[in-house]
LUMLO-644748 format. One record per residue (C-alpha): z, x, y; residue in three letters; residue number from 1. Coordinates in pm, 1 decimal. Example, Ala and Ser with C-alpha at 12.3 -4.5 7.8 and 13.67 -1.06 7.14 Angstrom:
2
780.0	1230.0	-450.0	ALA	1 .
714.0	1367.0	-106.0	SER	2 .
% end
This chain:
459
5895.5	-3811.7	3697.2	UNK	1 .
6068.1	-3734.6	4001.5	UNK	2 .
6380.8	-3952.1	4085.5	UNK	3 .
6449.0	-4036.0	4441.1	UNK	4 .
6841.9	-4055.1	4534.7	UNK	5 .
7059.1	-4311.9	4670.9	UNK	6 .
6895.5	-4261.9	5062.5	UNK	7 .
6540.4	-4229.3	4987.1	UNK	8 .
6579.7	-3827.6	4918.7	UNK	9 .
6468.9	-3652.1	4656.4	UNK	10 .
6716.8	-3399.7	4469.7	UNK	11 .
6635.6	-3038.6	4482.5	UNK	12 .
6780.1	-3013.1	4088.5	UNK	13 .
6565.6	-3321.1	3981.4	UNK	14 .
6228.5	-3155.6	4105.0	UNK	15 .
6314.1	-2852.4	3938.1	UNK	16 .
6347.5	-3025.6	3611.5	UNK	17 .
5996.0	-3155.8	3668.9	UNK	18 .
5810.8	-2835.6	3753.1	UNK	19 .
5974.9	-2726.6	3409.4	UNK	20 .
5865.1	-3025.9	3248.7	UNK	21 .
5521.4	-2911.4	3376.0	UNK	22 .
5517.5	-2612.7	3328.7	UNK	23 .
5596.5	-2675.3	2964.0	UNK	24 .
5302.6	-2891.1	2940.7	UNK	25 .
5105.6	-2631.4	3060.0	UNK	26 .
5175.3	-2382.5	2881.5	UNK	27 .
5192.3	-2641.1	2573.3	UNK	28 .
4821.0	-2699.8	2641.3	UNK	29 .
4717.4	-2400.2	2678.7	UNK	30 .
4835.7	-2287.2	2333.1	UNK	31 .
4622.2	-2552.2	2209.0	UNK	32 .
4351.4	-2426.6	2356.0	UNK	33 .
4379.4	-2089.0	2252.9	UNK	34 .
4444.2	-2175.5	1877.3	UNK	35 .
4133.0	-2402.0	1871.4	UNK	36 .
3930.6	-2128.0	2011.6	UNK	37 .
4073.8	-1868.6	1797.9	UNK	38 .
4058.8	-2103.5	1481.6	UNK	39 .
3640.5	-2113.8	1669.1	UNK	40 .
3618.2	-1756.2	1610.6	UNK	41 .
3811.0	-1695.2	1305.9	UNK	42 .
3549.6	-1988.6	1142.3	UNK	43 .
3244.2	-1808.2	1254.6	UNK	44 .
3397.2	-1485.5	1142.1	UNK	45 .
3453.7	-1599.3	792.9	UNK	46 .
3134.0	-1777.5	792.5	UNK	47 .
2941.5	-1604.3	490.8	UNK	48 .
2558.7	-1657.6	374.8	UNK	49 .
2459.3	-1552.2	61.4	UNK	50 .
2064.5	-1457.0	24.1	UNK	51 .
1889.4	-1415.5	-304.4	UNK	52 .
1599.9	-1121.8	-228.5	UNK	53 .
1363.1	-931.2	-463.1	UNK	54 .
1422.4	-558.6	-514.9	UNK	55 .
1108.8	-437.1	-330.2	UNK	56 .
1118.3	-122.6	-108.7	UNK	57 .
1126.4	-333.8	223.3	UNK	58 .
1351.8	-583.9	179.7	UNK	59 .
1589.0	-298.3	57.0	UNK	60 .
1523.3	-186.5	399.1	UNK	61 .
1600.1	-488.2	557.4	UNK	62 .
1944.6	-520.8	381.3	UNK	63 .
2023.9	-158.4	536.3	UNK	64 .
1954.2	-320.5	898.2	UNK	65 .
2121.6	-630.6	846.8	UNK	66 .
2483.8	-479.9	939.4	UNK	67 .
2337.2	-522.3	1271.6	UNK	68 .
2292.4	-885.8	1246.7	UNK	69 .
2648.5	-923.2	1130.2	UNK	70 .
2771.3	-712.5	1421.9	UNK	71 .
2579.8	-933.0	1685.2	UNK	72 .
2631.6	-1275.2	1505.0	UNK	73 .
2949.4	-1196.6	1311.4	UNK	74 .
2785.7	-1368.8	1034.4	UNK	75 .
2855.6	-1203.6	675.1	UNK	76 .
2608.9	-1157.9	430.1	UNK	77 .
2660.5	-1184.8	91.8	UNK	78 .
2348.2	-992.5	-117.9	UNK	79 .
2248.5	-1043.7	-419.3	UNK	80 .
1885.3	-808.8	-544.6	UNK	81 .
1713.3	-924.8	-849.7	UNK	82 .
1414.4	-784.6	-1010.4	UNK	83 .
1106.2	-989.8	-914.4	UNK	84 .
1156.4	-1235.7	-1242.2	UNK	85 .
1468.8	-1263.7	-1259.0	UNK	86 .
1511.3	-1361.9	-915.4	UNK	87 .
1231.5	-1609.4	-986.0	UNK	88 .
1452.2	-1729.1	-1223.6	UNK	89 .
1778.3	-1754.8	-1098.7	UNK	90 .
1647.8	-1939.7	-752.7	UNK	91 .
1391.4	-2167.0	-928.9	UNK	92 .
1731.2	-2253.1	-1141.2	UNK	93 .
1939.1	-2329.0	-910.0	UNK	94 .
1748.3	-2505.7	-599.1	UNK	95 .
1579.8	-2750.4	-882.9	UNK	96 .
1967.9	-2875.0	-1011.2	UNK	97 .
2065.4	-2866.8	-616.4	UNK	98 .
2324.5	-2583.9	-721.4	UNK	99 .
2390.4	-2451.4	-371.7	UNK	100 .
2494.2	-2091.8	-470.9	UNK	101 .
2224.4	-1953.0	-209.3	UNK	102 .
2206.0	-1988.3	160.5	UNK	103 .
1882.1	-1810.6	160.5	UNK	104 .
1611.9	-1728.2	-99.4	UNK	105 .
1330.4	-1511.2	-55.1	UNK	106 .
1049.3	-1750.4	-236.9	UNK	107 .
646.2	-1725.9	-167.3	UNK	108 .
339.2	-1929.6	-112.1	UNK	109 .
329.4	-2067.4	-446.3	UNK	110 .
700.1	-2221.3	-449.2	UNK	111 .
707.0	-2307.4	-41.0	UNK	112 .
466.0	-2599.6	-48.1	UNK	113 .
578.5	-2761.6	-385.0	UNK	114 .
967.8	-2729.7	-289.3	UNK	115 .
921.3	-2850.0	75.0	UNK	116 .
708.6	-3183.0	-98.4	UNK	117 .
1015.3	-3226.4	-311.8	UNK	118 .
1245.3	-3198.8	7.0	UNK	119 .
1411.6	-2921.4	-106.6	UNK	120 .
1371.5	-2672.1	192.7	UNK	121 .
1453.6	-2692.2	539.8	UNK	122 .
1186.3	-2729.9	805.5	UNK	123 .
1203.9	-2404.7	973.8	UNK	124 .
870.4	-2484.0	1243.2	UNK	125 .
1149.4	-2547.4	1558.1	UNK	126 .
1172.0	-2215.8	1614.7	UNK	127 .
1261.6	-2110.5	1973.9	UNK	128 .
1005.9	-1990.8	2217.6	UNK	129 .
1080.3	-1601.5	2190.7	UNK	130 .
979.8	-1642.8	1818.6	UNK	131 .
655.3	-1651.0	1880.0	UNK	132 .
542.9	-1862.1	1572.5	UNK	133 .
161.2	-1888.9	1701.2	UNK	134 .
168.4	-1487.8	1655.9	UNK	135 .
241.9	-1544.6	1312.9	UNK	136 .
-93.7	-1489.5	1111.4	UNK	137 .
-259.1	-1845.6	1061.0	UNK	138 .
-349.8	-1788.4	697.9	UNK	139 .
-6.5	-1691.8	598.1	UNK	140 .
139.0	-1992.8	808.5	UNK	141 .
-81.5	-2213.2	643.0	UNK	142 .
9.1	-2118.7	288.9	UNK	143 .
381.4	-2152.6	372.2	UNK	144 .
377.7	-2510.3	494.9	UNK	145 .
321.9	-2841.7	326.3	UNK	146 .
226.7	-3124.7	512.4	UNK	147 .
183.2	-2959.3	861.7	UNK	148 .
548.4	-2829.3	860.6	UNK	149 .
686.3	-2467.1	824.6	UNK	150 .
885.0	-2429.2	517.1	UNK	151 .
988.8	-2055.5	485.0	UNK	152 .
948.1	-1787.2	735.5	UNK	153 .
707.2	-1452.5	607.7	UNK	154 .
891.1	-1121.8	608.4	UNK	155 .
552.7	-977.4	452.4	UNK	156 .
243.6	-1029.4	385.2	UNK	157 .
-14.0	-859.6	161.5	UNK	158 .
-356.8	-875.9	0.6	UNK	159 .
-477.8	-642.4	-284.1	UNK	160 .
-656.9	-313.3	-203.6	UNK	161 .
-717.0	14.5	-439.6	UNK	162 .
-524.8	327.7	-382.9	UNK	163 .
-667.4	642.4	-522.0	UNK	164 .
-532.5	1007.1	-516.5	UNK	165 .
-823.9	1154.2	-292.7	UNK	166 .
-721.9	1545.6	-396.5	UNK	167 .
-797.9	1446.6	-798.7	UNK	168 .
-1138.2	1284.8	-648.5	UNK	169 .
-1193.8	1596.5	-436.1	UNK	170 .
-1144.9	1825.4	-776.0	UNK	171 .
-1352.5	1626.3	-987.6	UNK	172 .
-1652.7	1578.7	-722.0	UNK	173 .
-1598.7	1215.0	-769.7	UNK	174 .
-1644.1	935.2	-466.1	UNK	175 .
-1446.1	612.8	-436.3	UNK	176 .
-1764.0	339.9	-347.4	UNK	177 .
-1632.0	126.9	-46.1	UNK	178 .
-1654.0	-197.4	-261.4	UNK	179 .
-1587.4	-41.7	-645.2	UNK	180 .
-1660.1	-248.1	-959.5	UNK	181 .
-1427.2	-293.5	-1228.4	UNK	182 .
-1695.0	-85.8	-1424.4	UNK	183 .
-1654.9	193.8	-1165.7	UNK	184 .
-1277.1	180.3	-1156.6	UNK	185 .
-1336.8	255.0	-1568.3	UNK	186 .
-1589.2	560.9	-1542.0	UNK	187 .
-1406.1	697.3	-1212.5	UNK	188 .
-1044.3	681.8	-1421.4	UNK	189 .
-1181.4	837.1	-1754.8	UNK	190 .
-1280.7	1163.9	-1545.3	UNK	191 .
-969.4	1157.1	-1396.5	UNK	192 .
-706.9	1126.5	-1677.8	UNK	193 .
-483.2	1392.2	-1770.5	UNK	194 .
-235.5	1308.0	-1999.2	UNK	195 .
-115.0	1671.1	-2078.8	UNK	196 .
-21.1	1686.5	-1695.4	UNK	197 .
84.6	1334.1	-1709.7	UNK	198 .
-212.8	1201.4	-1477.2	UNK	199 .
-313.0	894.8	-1586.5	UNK	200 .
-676.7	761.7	-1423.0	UNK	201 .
-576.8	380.1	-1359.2	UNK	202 .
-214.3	212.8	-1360.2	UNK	203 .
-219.2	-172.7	-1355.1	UNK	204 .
61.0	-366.2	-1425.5	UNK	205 .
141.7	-494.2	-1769.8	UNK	206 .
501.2	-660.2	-1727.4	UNK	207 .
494.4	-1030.3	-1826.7	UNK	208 .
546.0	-1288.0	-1556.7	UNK	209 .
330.9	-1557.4	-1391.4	UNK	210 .
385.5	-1319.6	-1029.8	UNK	211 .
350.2	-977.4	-1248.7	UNK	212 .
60.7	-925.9	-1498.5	UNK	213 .
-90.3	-1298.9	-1433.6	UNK	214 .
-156.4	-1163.1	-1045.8	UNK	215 .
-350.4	-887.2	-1208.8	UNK	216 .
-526.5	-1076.4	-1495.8	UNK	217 .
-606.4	-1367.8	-1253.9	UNK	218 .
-806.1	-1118.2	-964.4	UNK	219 .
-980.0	-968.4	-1359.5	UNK	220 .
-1026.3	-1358.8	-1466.3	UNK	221 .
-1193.8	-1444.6	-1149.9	UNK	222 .
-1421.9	-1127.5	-1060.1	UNK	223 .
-1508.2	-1166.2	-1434.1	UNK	224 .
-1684.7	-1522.3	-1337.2	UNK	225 .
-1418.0	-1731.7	-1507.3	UNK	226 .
-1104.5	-1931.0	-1366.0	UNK	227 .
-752.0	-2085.9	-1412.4	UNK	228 .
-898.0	-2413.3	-1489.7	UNK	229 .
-1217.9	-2586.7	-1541.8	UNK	230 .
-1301.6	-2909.8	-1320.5	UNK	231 .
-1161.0	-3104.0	-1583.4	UNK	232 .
-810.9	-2912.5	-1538.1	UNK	233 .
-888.7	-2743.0	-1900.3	UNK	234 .
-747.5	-2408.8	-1950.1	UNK	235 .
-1001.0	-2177.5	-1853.8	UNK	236 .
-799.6	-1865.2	-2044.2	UNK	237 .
-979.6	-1929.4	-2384.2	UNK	238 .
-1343.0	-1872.7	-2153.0	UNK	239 .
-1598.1	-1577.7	-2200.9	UNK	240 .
-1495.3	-1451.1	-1874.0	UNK	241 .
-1179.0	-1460.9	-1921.7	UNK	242 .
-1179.5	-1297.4	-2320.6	UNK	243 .
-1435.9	-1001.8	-2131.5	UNK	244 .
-1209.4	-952.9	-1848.9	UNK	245 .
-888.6	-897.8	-2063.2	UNK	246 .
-1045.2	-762.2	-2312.3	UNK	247 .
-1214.2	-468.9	-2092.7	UNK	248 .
-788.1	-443.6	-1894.6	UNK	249 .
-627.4	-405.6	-2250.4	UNK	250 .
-930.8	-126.2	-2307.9	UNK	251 .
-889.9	43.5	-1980.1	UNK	252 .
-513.2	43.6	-1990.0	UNK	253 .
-505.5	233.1	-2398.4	UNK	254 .
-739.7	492.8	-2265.7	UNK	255 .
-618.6	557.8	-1906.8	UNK	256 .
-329.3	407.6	-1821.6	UNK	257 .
53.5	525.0	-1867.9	UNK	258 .
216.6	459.3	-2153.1	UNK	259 .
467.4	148.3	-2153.4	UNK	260 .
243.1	1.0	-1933.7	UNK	261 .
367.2	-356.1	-2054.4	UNK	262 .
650.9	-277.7	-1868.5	UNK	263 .
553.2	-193.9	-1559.0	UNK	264 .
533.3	-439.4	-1259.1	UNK	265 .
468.1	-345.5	-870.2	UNK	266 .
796.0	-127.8	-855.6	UNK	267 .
721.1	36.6	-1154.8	UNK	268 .
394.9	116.4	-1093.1	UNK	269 .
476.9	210.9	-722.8	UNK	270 .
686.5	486.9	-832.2	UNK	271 .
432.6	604.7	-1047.3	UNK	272 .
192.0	632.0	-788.9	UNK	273 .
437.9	747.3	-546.5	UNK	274 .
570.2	1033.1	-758.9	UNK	275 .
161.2	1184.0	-822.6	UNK	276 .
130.0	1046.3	-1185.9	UNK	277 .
-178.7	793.7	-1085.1	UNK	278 .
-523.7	874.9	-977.2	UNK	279 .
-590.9	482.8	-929.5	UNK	280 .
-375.4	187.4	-856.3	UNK	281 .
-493.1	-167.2	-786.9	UNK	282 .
-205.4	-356.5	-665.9	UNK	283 .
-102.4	-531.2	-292.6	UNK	284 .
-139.4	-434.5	5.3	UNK	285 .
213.5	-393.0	111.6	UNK	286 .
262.3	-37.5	-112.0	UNK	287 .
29.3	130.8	186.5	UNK	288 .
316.0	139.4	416.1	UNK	289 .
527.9	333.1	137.8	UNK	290 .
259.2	535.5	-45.3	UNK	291 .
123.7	698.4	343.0	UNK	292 .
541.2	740.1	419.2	UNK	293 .
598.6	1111.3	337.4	UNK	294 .
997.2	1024.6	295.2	UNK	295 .
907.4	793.5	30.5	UNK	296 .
545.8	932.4	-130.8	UNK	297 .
504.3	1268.3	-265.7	UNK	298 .
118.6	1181.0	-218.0	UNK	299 .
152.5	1057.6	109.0	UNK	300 .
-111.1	1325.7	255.7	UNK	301 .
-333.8	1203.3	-61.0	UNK	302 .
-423.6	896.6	-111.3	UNK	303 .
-735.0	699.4	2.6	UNK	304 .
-809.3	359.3	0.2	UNK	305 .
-1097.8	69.3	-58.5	UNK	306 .
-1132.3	-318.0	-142.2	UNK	307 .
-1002.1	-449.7	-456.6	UNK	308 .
-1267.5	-407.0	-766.2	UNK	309 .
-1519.7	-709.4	-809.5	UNK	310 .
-1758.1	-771.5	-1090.2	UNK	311 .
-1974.6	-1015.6	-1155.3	UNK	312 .
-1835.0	-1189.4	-886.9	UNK	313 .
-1792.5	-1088.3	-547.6	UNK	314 .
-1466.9	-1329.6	-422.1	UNK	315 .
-1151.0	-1397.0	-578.5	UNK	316 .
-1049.8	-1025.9	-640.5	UNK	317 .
-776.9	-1012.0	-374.4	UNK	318 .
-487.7	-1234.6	-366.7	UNK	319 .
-276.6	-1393.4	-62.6	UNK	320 .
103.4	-1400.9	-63.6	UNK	321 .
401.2	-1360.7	103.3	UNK	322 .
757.2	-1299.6	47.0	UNK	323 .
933.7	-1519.8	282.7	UNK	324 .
1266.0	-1640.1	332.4	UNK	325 .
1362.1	-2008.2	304.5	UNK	326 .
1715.6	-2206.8	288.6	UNK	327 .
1793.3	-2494.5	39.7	UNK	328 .
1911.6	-2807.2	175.3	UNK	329 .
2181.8	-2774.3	-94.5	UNK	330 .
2325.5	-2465.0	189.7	UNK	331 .
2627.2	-2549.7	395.8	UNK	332 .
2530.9	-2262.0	679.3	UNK	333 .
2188.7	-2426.9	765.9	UNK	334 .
2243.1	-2310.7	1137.0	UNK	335 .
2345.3	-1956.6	1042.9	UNK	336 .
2086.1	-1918.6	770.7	UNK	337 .
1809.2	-2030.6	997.8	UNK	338 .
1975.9	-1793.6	1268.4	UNK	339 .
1950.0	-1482.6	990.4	UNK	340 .
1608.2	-1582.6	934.4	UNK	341 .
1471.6	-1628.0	1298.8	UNK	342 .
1636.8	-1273.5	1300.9	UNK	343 .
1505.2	-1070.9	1024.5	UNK	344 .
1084.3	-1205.0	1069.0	UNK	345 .
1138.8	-1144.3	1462.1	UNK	346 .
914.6	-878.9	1637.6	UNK	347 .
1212.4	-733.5	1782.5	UNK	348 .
1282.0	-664.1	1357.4	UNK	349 .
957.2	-525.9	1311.4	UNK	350 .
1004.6	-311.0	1610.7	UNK	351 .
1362.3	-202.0	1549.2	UNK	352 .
1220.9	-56.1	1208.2	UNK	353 .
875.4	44.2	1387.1	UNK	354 .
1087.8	247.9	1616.0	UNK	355 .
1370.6	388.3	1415.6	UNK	356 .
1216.4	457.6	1104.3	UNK	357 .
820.0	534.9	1178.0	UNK	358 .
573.0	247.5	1205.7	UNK	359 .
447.3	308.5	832.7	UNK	360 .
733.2	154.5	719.5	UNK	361 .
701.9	-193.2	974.9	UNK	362 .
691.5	-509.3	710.9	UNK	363 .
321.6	-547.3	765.9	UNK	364 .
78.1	-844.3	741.1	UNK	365 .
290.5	-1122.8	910.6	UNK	366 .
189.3	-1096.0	1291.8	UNK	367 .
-82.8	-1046.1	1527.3	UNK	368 .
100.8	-821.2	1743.1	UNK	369 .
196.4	-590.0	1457.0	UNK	370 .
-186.0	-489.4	1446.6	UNK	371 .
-271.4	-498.4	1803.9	UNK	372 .
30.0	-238.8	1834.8	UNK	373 .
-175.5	113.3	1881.2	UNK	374 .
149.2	279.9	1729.3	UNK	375 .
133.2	80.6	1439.5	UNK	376 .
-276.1	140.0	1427.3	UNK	377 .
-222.9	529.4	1437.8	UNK	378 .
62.0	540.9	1170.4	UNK	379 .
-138.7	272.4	960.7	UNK	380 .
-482.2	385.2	883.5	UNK	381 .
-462.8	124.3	623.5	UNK	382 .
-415.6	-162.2	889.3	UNK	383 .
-737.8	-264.1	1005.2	UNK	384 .
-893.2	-339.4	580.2	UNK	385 .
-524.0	-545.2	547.8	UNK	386 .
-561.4	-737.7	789.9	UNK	387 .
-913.8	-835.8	736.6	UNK	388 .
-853.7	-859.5	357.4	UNK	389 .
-566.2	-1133.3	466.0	UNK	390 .
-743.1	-1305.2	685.1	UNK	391 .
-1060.1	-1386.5	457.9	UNK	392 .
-908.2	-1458.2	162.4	UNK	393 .
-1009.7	-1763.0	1.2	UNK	394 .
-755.7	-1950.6	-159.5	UNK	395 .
-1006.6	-2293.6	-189.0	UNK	396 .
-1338.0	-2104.5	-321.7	UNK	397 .
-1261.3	-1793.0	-444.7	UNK	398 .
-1382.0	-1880.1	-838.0	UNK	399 .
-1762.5	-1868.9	-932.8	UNK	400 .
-1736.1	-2263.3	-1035.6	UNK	401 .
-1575.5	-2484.1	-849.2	UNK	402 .
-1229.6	-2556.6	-910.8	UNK	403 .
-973.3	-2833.0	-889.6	UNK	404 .
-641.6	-2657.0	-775.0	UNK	405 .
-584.6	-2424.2	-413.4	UNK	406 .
-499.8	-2071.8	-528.0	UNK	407 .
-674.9	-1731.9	-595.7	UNK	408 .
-410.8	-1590.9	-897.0	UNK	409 .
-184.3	-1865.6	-945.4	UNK	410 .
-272.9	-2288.6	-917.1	UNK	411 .
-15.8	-2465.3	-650.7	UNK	412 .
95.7	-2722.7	-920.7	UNK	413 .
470.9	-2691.5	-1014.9	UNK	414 .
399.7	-2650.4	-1368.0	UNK	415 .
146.6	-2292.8	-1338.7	UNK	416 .
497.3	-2081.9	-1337.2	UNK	417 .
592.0	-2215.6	-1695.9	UNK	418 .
206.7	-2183.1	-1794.3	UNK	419 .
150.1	-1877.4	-1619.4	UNK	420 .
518.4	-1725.5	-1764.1	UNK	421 .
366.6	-1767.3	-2137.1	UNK	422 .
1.8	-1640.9	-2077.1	UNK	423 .
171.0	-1377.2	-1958.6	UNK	424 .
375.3	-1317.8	-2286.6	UNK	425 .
56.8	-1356.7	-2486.0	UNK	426 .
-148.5	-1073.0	-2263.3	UNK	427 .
125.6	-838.5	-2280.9	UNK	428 .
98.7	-862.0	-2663.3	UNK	429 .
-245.3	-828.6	-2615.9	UNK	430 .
-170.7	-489.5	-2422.2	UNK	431 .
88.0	-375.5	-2691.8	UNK	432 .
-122.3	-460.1	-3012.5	UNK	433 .
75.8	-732.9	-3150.7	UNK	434 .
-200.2	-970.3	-3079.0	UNK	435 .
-541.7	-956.0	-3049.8	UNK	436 .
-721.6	-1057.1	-2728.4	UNK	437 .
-854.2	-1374.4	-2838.1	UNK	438 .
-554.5	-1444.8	-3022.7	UNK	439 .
-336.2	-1400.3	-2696.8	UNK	440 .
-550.9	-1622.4	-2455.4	UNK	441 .
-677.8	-1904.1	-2734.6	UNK	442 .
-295.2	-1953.9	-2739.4	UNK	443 .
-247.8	-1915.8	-2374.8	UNK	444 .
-467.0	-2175.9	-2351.5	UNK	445 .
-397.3	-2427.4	-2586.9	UNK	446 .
9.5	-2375.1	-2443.8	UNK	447 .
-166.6	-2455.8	-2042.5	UNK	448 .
-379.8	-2771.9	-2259.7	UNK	449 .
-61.1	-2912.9	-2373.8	UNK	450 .
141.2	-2866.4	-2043.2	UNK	451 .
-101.4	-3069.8	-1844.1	UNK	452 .
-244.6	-3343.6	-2071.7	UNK	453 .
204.7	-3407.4	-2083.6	UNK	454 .
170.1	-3395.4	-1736.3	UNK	455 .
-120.9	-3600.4	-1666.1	UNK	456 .
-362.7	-3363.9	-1499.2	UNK	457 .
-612.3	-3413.9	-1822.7	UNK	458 .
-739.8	-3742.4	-1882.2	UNK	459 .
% end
């Protein structure tokens, strides 16, 4: 305060012990200021998500770009790759006992709708504008919602479709039918196998797992005529259909697949094909982008493609799924996480990698705009059958009877991964010898019987 002398004055020395006093303050203030903003930064900069992913080819890519979302956000990511049932696994483990070691999981359209019902996602539909969420395909936003809310985000999308080696057709004066049976798929693949040159005519997967061999055996189960479950919710594994279908796989697999085929899933399998040593592969839709990528396919100026066999039945033989990314509300960073997320299923992702790395490689089957793209359409040959094949498929009435449960290979009901886990046990004995066929599925049934009468689906 300034002090006013004896006449009314005020003293030179007392004002200059005021501007110091305020000067002080000043620069008192501003300290403050610049420590609270710093602390700002320094909290941002330590901030650190940790994602749970599966090992497949693209999201390796996208942990390769995403030093440039830390750059931009100054965000951290923490990784952590698992094989495809492991990861399963380890996220199913941890978002059920609200663990909250993972800020984001990559999770599909089987868990999405059962684990936003239980309320253990985070509504990701307010995206902003520049998102562009109605580009998003409708099927593959509809399978990762519950309710009429957006519970995960896709990074991919796929369908199934057959790859086959057109130079060993060529040789052998053989033609892949637009729409092949399974019965083709077996007289095309005995004329093709080589096993002195290590060609083998068909390679399916065989690795247990309710995502692994089950997505196989369930497109077999349903062409076949049969399906998961009856009307009644009864197993429908112990059915004719069913017992034909796996019974002609195991067949077709001992003459003309590799060897250790019960432990191959999609990577395995993908290198396989990759490296020359299949003539046929039935598997999704994604591996196009890698097989037709000459830095990642020794075959990529040889393979040809067509629809996914059928049978007896026409429907049912492709599946839909995505690999999406999601964040637990047991996550701390729900802001950052959703940031990360907006980021890496952006178009301005898919044409970062489009651009940088060749448009074969773009995570496909997520957006519109990825197939109206004539870049993409000229690196992609495969585009315009994965699209359609992702569009139409029919995850209500797929099976040749009706059925009680939405779902083309797997049943959205929170118990198919435990029942789906131990049929696949019993078909990969099947494949190995240790049981027979009807062995394997009369106790894959009886083991899906018992889960649901516990559970109340059968009365």
């Amino acid at each position: 305060m300034l002090c006013a002398g004896a006449d009314g004055s005020i003293r030179a020395g007392d004002l200059k012990n005021e501007e110091e006093t305020v000067n002080k303050k000043k620069w008192l203030l501003s300290a403050v200021l610049a420590a609270a903003l710093g602390w700002g930064a320094a909290a941002q900069a330590q901030t650190t998500l940790t994602i749970a992913t599966v090992n497949n080819p693209d999201m390796i890519v996208m942990q390769k770009y995403s030093k440039k979302f830390e750059e931009q956000s100054g965000i951290k990511l923490k990784w952590l790759v698992l094989e495809e049932n492991v990861l399963r696994q380890r996220v199913t483990t941890d978002i059920s006992t609200k663990g909250g070691q993972f800020d984001i999981i990559t999770i599909g359209m089987y868990e999405t709708p059962i684990w936003g019902k239980n309320g253990w996602l985070v509504p990701l539909q307010d995206t902003p504008a520049s998102y562009d969420l109605n580009d998003v395909l409708e099927s593959v936003r509809n399978g990762l919602s519950y309710d009429g809310k957006l519970y995960s985000l896709p990074f991919y999308a796929e369908s199934t479709m057959m790859f086959y080696r057109t130079d060993l057709f060529k040789a052998a004066g053989l033609t892949m039918p637009e729409h092949p049976t399974w019965d083709d798929v077996a007289t095309l693949a005995s004329k093709i196998t080589n096993k002195s040159k290590q060609i083998y005519g068909i390679c399916l997967r065989g690795q247990p797992g309710w995502g692994e061999n089950m997505g196989i055996a369930g497109l077999l189960g349903n062409t076949f005529g049969g399906q998961l479950f009856d009307a009644d919710w009864h197993s429908g594994y112990n059915s004719p259909a069913w017992k034909k279908a796996i019974a002609f796989y195991v067949d077709l697999m001992h003459k003309d697949g590799p060897p250790g085929a019960a432990g191959n899933g999609f990577n395995e399998n993908l290198a396989l094909m990759s490296s020359g040593h299949c003539g046929m592969w039935v598997d999704a839709t994604v591996a196009a982008g890698i097989l037709y990528d000459p830095k990642r396919s020794q075959v990529a100026d040889k393979v040809g493609f067509a629809n996914a066999p059928i049978e007896s039945w026409n429907k049912g033989n492709g599946w839909l799924w995505a690999w999406a990314l999601a964040v637990p509300t047991s996550s701390t960073h729900t802001a950052e996480a959703k940031k990360f997320i907006e980021w890496a299923t952006s178009k301005d992702y898919i044409d970062m990698v489009g651009k940088t790395d060749g448009w074969v490689t773009a995570p496909p089957g997520t957006r519109a705009s990825t197939y109206a793209n004539p870049e993409y359409q000229k690196a992609a040959p495969f585009a315009k059958i994965t699209l359609g094949l992702i569009e139409s498929a029919d995850v209500v009435h797929g099976t040749k009877d009706p059925k009680p449960y939405t779902g083309i290979t797997f049943a959205t009901i929170p118990e198919m991964q435990a029942i789906g886990n131990f049929a696949g046990q019993q078909i990969a004995a099947a494949l190995t010898g240790k049981e027979s066929v009807d062995q394997a599925l009369d106790s894959a049934a009886d083991n899906a019987n018992r889960v649901l009468k516990q559970a109340g689906y059968i009365k």
